[in-house]
BAFI-375330 format. One record per residue: x, y, z of N, C-alpha, C in turn; residue in three letters. Coordinates in steps of 0.05 Angstrom, whole numbers, plus 5000, padded with zeros to 4 digits. Layout:
<recs>
XYZXYZXYZala...
</recs>
This chain:
<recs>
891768898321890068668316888868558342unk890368628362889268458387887268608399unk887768868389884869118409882568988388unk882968988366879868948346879968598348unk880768488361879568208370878068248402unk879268378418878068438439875268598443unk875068688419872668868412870168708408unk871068468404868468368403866968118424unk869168298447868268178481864768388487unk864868638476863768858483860068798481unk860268658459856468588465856268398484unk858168268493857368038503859468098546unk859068318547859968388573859068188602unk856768238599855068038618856667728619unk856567678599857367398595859767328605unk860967458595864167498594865567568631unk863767768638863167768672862567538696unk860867428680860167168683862366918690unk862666908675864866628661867266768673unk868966998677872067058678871567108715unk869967148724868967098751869366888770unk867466718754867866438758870166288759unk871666318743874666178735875466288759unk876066558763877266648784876666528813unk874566388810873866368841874466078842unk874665958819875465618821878365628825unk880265808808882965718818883365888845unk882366068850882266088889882465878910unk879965748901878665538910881365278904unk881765298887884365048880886465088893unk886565488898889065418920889565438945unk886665378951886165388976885865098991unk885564948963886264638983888064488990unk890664588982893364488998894064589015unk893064869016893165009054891664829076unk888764699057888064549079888464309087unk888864129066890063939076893863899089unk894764149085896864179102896364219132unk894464389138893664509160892264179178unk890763979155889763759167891563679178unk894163539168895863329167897463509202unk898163729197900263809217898463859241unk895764039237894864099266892763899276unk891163779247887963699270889163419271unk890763249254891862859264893162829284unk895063009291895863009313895463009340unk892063279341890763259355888163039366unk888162839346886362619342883262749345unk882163009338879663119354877662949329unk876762789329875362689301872862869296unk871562949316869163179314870263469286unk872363519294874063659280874663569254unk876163299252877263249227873363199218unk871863099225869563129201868463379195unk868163489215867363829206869763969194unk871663949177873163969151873563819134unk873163539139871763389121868763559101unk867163609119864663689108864963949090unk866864169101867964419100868864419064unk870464239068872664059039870464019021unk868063789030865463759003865164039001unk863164079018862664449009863964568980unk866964578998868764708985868664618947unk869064318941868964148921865564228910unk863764208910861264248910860964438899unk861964658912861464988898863264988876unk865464938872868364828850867164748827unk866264468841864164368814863364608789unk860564618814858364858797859765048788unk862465208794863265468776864665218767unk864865028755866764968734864664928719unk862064828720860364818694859065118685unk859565288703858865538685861565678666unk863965618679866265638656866265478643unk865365198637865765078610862765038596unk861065168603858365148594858565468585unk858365618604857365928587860066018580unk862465918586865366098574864665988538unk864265688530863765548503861965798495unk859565828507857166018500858766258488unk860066398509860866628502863066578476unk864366458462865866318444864266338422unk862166158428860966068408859166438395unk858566518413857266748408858666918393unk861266978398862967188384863567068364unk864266718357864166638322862166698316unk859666688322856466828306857467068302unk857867258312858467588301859167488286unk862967458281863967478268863367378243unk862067078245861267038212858867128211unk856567278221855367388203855767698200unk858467798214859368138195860167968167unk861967808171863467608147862167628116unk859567498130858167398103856867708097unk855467808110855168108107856568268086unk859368288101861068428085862168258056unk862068008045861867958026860067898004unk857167998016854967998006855468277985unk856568478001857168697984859168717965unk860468557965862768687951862368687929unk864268757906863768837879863968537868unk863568487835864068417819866868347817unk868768487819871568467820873368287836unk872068357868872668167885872267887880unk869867737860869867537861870267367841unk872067627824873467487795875867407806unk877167547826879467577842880367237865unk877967217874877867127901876666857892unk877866627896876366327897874566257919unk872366257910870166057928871065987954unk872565737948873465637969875365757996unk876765897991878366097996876566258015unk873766378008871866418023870666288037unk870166118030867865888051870765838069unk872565738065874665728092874465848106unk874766238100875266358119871566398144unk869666268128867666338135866266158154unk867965848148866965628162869665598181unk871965408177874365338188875065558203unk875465728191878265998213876166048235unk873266108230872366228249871766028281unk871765728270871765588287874165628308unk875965538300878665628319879065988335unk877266108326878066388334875866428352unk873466198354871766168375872566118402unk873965828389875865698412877365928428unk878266078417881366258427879266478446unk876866498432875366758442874466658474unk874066458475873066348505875566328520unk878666108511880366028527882266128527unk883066418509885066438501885566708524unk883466988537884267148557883267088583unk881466918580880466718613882966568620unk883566358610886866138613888366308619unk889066438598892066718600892066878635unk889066888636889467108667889466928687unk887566738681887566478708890666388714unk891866248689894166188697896566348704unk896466528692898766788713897866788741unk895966848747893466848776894566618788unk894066358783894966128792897166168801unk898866158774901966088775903366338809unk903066628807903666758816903066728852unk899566588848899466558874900566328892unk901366068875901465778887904465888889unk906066128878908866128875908866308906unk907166438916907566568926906966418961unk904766258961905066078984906565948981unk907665798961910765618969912565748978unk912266018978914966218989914766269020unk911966259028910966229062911465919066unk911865709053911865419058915165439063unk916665399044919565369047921165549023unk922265729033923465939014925565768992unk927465549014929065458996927965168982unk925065138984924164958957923465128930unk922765288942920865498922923065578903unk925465688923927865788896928765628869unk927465388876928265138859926765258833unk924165368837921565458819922665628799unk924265898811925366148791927465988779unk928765738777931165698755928365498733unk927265388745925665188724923365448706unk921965698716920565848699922065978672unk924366168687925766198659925666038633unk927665798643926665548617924365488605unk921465528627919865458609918065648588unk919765948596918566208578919966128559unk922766028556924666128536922865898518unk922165718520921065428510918365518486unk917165618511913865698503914365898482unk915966148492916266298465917966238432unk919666078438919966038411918465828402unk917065598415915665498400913465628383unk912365868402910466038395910466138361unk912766158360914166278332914166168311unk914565838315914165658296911965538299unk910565578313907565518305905865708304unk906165948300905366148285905666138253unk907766008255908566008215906965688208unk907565578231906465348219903065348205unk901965388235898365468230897865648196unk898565888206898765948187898365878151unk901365738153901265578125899365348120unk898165238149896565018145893365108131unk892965378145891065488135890265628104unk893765748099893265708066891765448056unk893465248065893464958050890164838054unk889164918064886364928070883964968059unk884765168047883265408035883565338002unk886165107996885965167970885464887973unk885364687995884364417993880064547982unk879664648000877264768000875664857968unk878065047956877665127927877764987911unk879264687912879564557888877464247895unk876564257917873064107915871764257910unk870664527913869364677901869164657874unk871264737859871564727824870864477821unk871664257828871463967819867963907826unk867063917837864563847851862564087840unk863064297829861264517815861864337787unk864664267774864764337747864563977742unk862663827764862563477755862263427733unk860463557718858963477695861263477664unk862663687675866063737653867263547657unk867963557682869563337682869663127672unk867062977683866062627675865362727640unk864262917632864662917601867162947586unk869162947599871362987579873462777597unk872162577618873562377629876362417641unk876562637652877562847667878862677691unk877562547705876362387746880062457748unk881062277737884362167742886262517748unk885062717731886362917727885663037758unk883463087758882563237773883263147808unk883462857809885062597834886962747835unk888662797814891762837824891963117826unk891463317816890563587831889663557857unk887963477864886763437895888963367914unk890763077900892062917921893863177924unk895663417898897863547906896263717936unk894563807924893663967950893163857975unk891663607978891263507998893663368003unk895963277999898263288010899763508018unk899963768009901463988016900664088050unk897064068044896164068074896863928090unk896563588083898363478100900563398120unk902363518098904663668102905163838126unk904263968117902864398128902764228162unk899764088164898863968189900863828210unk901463648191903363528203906063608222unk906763838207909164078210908064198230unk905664208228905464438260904664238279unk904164028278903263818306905763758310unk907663578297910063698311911163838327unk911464058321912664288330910864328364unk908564288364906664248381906563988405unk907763718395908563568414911063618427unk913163728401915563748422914663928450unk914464158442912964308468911964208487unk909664108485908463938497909063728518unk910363618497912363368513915863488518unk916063718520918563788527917663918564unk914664068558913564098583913063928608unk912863678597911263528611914363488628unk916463408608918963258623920363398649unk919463698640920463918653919563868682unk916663868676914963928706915663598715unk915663378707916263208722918863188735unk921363328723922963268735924163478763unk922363698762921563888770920563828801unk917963578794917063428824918263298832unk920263138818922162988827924763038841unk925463298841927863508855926463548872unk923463668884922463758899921963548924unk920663268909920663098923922663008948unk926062998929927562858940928663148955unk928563358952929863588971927963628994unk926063628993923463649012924063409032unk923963129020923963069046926962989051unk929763169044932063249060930863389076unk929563659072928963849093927363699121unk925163469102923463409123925963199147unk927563109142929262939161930363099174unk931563329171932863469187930663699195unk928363629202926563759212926764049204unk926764119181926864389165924164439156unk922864219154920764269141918064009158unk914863989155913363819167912763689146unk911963499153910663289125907863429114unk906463499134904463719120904563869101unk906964029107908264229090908664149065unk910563929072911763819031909163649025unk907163519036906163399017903963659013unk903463939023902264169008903864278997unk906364238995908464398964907864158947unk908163918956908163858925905363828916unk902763818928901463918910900364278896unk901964418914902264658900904564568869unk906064348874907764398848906064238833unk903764048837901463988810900464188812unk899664398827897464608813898664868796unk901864858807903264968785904064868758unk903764628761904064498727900864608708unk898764558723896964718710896564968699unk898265128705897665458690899765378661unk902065188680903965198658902164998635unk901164848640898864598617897064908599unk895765038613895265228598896465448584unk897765448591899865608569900765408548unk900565198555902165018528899364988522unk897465028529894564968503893865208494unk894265458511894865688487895965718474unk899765608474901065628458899465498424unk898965218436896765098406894265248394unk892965358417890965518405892265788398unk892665988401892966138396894066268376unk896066088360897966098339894866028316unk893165858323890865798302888966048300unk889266128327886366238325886666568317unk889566608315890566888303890566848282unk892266708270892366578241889266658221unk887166448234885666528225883866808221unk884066998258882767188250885167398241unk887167368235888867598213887767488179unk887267288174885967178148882567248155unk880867318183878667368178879167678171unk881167858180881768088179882868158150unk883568078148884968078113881468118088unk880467888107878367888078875468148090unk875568188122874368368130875168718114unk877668798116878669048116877969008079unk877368798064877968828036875968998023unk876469268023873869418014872869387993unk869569457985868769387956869569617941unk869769567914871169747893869369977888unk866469917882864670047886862970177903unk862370337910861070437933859570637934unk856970657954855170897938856871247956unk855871457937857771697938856471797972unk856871937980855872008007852272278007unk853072387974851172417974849072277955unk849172047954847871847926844971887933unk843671937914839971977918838571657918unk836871717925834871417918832771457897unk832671287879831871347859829071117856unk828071217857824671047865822870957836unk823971167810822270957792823871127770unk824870907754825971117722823870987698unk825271167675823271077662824470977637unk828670977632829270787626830670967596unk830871127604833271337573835271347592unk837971177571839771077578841471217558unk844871347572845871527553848871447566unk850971317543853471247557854571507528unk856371677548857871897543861371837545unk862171757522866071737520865871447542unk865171267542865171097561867870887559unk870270917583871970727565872570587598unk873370267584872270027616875069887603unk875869807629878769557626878169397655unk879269137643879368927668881668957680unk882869127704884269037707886869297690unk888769127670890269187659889569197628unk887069007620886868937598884169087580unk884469287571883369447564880469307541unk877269437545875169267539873469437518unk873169687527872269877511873170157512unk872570277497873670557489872670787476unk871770957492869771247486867671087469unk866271007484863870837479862171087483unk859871167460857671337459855671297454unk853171127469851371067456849371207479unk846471227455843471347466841171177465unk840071037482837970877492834771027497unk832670987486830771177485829270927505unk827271127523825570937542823970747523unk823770527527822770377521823070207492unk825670297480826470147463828369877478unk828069727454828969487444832669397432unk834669427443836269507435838469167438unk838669137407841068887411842968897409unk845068777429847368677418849368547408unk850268447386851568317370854568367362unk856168167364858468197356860568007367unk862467937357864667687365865567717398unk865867497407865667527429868567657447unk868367677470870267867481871068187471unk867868387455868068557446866968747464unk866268647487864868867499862168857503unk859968727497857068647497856568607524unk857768457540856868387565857468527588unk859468677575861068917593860169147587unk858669297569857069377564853969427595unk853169207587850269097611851569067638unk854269087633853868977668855169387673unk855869517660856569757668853969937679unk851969797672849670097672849069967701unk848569677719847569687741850069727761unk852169787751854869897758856769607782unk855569467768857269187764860369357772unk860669447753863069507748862469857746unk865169947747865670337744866670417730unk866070537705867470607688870570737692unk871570717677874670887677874071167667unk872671197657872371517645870171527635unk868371727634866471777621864071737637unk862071747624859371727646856571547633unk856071467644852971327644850671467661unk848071427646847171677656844371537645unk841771527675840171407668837071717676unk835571767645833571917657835272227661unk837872187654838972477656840772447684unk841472287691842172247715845072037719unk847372247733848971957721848271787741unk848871517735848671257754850171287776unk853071317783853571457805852771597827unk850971767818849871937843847171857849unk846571637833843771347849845671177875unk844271107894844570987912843970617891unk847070477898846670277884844070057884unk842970047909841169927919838569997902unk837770297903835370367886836270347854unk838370407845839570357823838570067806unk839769827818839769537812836569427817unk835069677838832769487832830869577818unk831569807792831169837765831769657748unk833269477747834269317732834069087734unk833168887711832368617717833868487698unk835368257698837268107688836467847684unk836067687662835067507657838267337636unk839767177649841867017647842066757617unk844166697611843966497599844066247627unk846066307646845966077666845066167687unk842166097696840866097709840866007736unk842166167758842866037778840566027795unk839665717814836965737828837865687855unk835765727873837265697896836865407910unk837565297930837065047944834665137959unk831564957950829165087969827165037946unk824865097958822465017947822365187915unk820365067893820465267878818465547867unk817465557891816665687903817765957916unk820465847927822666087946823366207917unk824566037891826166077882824566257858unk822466197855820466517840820466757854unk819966647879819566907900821767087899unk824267017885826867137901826567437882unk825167417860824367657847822967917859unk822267767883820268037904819667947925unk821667927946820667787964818167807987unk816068097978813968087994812368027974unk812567937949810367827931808567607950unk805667637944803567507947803467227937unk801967037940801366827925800166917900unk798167107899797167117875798867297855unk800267457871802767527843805167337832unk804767187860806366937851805866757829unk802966697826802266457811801466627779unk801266987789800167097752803367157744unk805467167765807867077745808166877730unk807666627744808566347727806566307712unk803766417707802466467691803266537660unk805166737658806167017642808366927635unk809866777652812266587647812066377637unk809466267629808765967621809665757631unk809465677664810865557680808665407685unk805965467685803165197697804864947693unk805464857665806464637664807664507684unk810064627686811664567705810364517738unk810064697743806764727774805964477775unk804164337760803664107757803363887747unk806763887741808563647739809563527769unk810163737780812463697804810163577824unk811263357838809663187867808063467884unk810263657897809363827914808064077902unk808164097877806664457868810364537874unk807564887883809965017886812264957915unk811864807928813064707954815164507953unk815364467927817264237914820064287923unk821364127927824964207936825864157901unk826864367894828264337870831664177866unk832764207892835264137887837564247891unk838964257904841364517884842264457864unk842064807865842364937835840164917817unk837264797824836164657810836364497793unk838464177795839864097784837263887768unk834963897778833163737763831463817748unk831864077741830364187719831964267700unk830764257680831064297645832564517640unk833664627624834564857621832565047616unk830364967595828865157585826265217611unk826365057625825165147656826065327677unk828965207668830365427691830665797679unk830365697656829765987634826566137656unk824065967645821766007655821166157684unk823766097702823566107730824966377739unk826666507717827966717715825766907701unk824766847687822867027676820667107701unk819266867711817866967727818067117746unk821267017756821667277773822167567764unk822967557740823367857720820067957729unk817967707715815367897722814167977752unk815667937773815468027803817268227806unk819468307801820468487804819368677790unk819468687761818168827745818969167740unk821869017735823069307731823269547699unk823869767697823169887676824669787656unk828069697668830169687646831069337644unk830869227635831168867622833368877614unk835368707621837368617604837768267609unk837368227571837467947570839967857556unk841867717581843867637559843867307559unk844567367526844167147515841966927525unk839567027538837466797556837666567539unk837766477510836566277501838966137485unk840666167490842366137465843965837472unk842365757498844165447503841265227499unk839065347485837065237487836665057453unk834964907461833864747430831364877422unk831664927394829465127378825965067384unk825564887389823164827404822465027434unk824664967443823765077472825065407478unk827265427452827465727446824965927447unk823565737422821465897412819165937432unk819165757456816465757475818066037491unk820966067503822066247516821866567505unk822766507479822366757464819666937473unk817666797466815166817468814367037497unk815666887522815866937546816967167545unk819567227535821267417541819967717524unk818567607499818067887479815368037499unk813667797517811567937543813068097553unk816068017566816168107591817868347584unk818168357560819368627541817368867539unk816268817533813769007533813569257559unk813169427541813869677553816369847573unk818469617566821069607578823669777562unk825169827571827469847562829469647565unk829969527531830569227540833969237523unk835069137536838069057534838668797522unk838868747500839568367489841768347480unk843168097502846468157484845567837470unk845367877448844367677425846867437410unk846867157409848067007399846866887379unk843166767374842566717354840966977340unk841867167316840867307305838467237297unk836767067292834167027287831767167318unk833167107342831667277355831967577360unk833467747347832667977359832268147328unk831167987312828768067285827268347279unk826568307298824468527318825068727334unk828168757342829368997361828769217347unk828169407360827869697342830569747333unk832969717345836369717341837369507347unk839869427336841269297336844069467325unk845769377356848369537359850869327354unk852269367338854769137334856669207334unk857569127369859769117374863669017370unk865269147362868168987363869369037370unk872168957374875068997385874969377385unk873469477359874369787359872069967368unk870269797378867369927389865869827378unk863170107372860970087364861870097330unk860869857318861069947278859070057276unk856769877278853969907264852269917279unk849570167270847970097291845270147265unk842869987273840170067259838769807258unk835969857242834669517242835269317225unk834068997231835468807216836168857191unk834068967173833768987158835969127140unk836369347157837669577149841069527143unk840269347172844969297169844769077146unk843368887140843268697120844668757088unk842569117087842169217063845269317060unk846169417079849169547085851769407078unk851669177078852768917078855868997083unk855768907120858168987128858768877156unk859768887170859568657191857768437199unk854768627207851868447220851768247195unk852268377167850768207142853567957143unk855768047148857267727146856867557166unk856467757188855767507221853367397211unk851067507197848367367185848867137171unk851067197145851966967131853066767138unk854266857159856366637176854366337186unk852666497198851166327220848866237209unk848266257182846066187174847066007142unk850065907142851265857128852665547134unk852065567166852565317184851165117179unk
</recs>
């Protein structure tokens, strides 16, 4: 884990050269000023030469001056370089979950994601700047201020090797429990994260079924467990902290009172101890950084073993190594023994059906039969368990998924829009579409209305989610993008079936255009619209029963003709 965190020092070399340079030359520089003001006190006061003491006076600014400036390039471009390696990382992040399957995100909560994509990566920024710059400076430090105290007075310095031991033994087991701590705080995070997500997506449930109180006390368990979680590791983090601090003070305080024994019995100069004891503040400093790595570092692993966890999670699907690109079909669709399970829970079974280009094909049947699972197998959503799908003679498999899906145009019952003009959110159907293919979509889509209703045209901010349009608009806005993409094979599930028969009937309208000359997929809930399918396939628990036109299964009177009775009996 620690070589593939280090790996992503490698674009950013320069930088990193930069900044670990610099550090190096400031704690040089830091320990080079108790040599001089030792060297002041013992050789140039004595000598009274004042020409002298100001020309090391001046020597000293210099010295401070240059200090400065490399300390604002370590805390100006080291942040930079930090900040730069969280950019990689969250955009491989979002990258690699842009791909993944279907599965992954039946699997995986929202929130749970946006944590690892917003929160973890912040802390693993932090660690990426302070966490191998601090680590080398302060060994560097520590080793060298340990090493002139040993040219200053051997027997103050010995004082140093009984107080380090203690403070490894300290630093490392705290290390341990705040490894577990972070950790669990970061679960607790993630599902604080997931359950505003659900609550704040699903407002509208909620406040309709007067929910608020339920949904409070779910929140509070979680947002107390975090609490908890937090609290448990800051703890664990002050004792340290403040077990350090007592250390090193009592540490100056032995040094103090033994130093100046030595200094009375002329063992030692006053120069000397008052440059040990500030070598023993510049030795509390490596040790201060190690106790702020100890805090960072336990976070910032934490998180990238949870960025690593959701990195390594491969997608289920994937194109074959020799997958073709498939540039235009023309939409004969042939599922051969086709049998699909979620999971454990088995959906369909030697499923055999034949799709002719450019037919019309519905589907009907009680729900959880397979209809939707069905449509989402052919743009390979999902992979069959056995058997094959096969588009044009070709199984779907050996299409590259990319040319595959953008054969296929999907027109939703829930219409997801994006946050952005409505304008972006037609476009998203083709994104080098023109204005004027833009506007003979919403043309074709019967959207003018809409165009100029809205203050801005098409430049309008819709909202998220487009939460201020109609349903049967947000229908409209899907269509138009169906007519920019403008693919051979259509699948409409259920588009209309949460709509009122008025604005059904304007959609219908839309959809039987954008049918036309298509190979069209309808997984159907009100049987009055798919009248007109050349087939209609009705699906159940045991497959395919029935297949042929309205008319035909009516005459048959056998599943379609009781689902007809059913719903038209209401």
């Amino acid at each position: 884990m620690i070589k593939r965190f280090f790996s992503y020092y490698k674009p950013h070399k320069k930088l990193f050269t930069l900044d670990f340079s610099s550090a190096i030359v400031v704690a040089l520089l830091e320990l080079a000023f108790p040599l001089a003001v030792s060297w002041y006190i013992d050789e140039l006061l004595p000598e009274g030469n004042w020409s002298s003491i100001l020309s090391v006076g001046v020597g000293l600014l210099l010295l401070y001056v240059t200090s400065t400036f490399l300390q604002y390039i370590v805390n100006y471009w080291g942040h930079k370089l930090g900040i730069n390696i969280e950019t990689d990382m969250r955009g491989q992040l979002f990258t690699h979950v842009q791909r993944q399957s279907f599965s992954f995100f039946d699997n995986t909560k929202t929130g749970h994601i946006m944590s690892r994509i917003t929160n973890d990566l912040f802390d693993i920024g932090e660690l990426a700047h302070h966490g191998p710059e601090d680590l080398f400076i302060a060994i560097m430090t520590f080793v060298g201020a340990f090493w002139i105290m040993l040219t200053i007075n051997v027997k103050l310095a010995i004082i140093v090797i009984f107080i380090v031991p203690i403070l490894v033994w300290l630093i490392t087991y705290c290390n341990r429990s705040m490894n577990k701590a972070w950790g669990q705080m970061y679960g607790d995070i993630a599902d604080v994260n997931a359950r505003v997500e659900d609550s704040v997506s699903g407002v509208r449930v909620v406040q309709s079924f007067t929910n608020e109180e339920y949904e409070i006390s779910r929140f509070t368990v979680n947002n107390r467990r975090f609490r908890k979680a937090k609290i448990g590791a800051y703890k664990v983090m002050s004792i340290t902290s403040s077990s350090v601090y007592m250390l090193m003070r009592f540490f100056t305080l032995v040094v103090l009172v033994f130093g100046a024994w030595l200094t009375f019995n002329e063992q030692m100069k006053i120069g000397e101890l008052v440059s040990f004891i500030l070598f023993v503040n510049i030795l509390q400093k490596p040790i201060d950084k190690i106790s702020a790595i100890l805090e960072l570092y336990p976070k910032g692993m934490a998180g990238f073993k949870r960025f690593l966890d959701l990195l390594d999670s491969e997608p289920k699907i994937l194109d074959r190594k020799d997958a073709i690109e498939i540039n235009s079909l023309n939409g004969d669709i042939a599922l051969t023994d086709v049998t699909f399970s979620y999971d454990s829970n088995p959906v369909l079974t030697n499923i055999n059906l034949s799709i002719n280009a450019g037919e019309t094909i519905a589907f009907v049947g009680p729900s959880g039969a397979g209809k939707t699972t069905i449509c989402s197998l052919i743009p390979r959503f999902y992979d069959v368990n056995s058997g094959s799908i096969k588009i044009d003679g070709i199984d779907i498999r050996d299409m590259t998924m990319k040319s595959l899906r953008s054969q296929i145009g999907i027109v939703q019952q829930d219409v997801f829009l994006f946050t952005g003009t409505l304008k972006e959110n037609i476009a998203y159907g083709n994104l080098n579409a023109t204005d004027e293919e833009i506007h003979e979509a919403v043309r074709r889509a019967h959207l003018e209305d809409l165009v100029l209703k809205l203050p801005d045209g098409y430049e309008t901010q819709i909202g998220e989610r487009g939460l201020k349009l109609s349903g049967g608009q947000k229908q409209r806005i899907a269509i138009a993008r169906m007519f920019l993409k403008n693919p051979p094979i259509l699948i409409l599930d259920e588009a209309t079936s949460a709509l009122d028969t008025e604005t059904e009937l304007i959609i219908q309208n839309s959809l039987n255009e954008l049918a036309k000359n298509r190979t069209t997929l309808i997984i159907a809930h009100r049987l009055a619209t798919i009248r007109n399918a050349d087939r209609i396939v009705v699906v159940t628990e045991n497959g395919i029963e029935e297949e042929g036109k309205h008319d035909e299964l009516l005459e048959r009177n056998g599943i379609f003709a009781n689902l007809h009775r059913v719903q038209y009996q209401r």
